[in-house]
C-alpha positions, -999 to 999 in steps of 0.1 A, spaced: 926 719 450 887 730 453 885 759 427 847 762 425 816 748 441 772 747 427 747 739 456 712 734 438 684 753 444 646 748 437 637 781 445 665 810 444 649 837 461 645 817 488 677 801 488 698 835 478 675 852 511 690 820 539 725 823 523 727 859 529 714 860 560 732 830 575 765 840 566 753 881 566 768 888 531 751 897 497 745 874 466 748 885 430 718 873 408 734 862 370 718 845 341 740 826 320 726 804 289 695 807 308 705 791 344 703 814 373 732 816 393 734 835 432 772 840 433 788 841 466 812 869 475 847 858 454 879 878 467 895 866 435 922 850 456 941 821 444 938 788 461 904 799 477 871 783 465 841 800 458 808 793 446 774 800 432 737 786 438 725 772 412 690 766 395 690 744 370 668 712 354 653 689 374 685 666 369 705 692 389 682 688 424 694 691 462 705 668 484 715 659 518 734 627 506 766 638 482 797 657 492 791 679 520 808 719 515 825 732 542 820 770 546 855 784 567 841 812 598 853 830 623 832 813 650 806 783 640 783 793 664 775 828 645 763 811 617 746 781 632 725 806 655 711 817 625 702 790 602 672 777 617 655 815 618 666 811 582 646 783 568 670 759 578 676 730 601 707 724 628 719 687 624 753 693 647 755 721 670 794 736 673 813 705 678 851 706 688 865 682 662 904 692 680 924 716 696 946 720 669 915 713 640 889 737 653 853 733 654 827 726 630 788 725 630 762 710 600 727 721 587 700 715 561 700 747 541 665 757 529 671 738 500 676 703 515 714 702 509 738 692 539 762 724 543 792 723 570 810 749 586 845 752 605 862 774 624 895 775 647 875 787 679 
């Protein structure tokens, strides 16, 4: 049902720079009517989310209290190894949540907003 996800940003450069190296993939800069946007790597497939970083007004700010994005990996722990080298800040270390529902691990991005991961080992 998710079709498209915005995580604010104060600072892009800074934000596009932990996103790329946390998750080891590149971020295309757009303007659009003036808002910058960092999109994240879209495979165009249907039924799978993607998103964009987004710098906007002040009404549009970062948080670590609204709905929390859940970013799928191969293996939690790659990505949570690198957030804090990053900019970032652990909360939840690779956590089994079940056998059958994987793992999953949480972290401040550089931004302030509270980003999630998951994985199946």
């Amino acid at each position: 049902m998710v079709t498209w996800f915005e995580i604010p940003v104060i600072n892009m450069d800074r934000a596009k720079a932990f996103y790329e190296k946390v998750f080891n993939i590149d971020i295309s800069l757009h303007k659009m009517d003036g808002v910058e946007m960092g999109w994240f790597p879209n495979k165009n497939e249907v039924g799978v989310a993607t998103g964009t970083l987004i710098q906007l007004d002040e009404d549009y700010k970062p948080s670590s209290d609204g709905v929390v994005v859940y970013f799928s990996s191969e293996d939690v722990a790659n990505e949570i190894e690198r957030v804090e080298t990053s900019g970032g800040k652990v909360l939840i270390n690779k956590k089994l949540i079940s056998e059958e529902n994987g793992f999953f691990a949480q972290f401040i991005d550089s931004e302030g907003n509270r980003i999630a991961l998951h994985s199946k080992k």
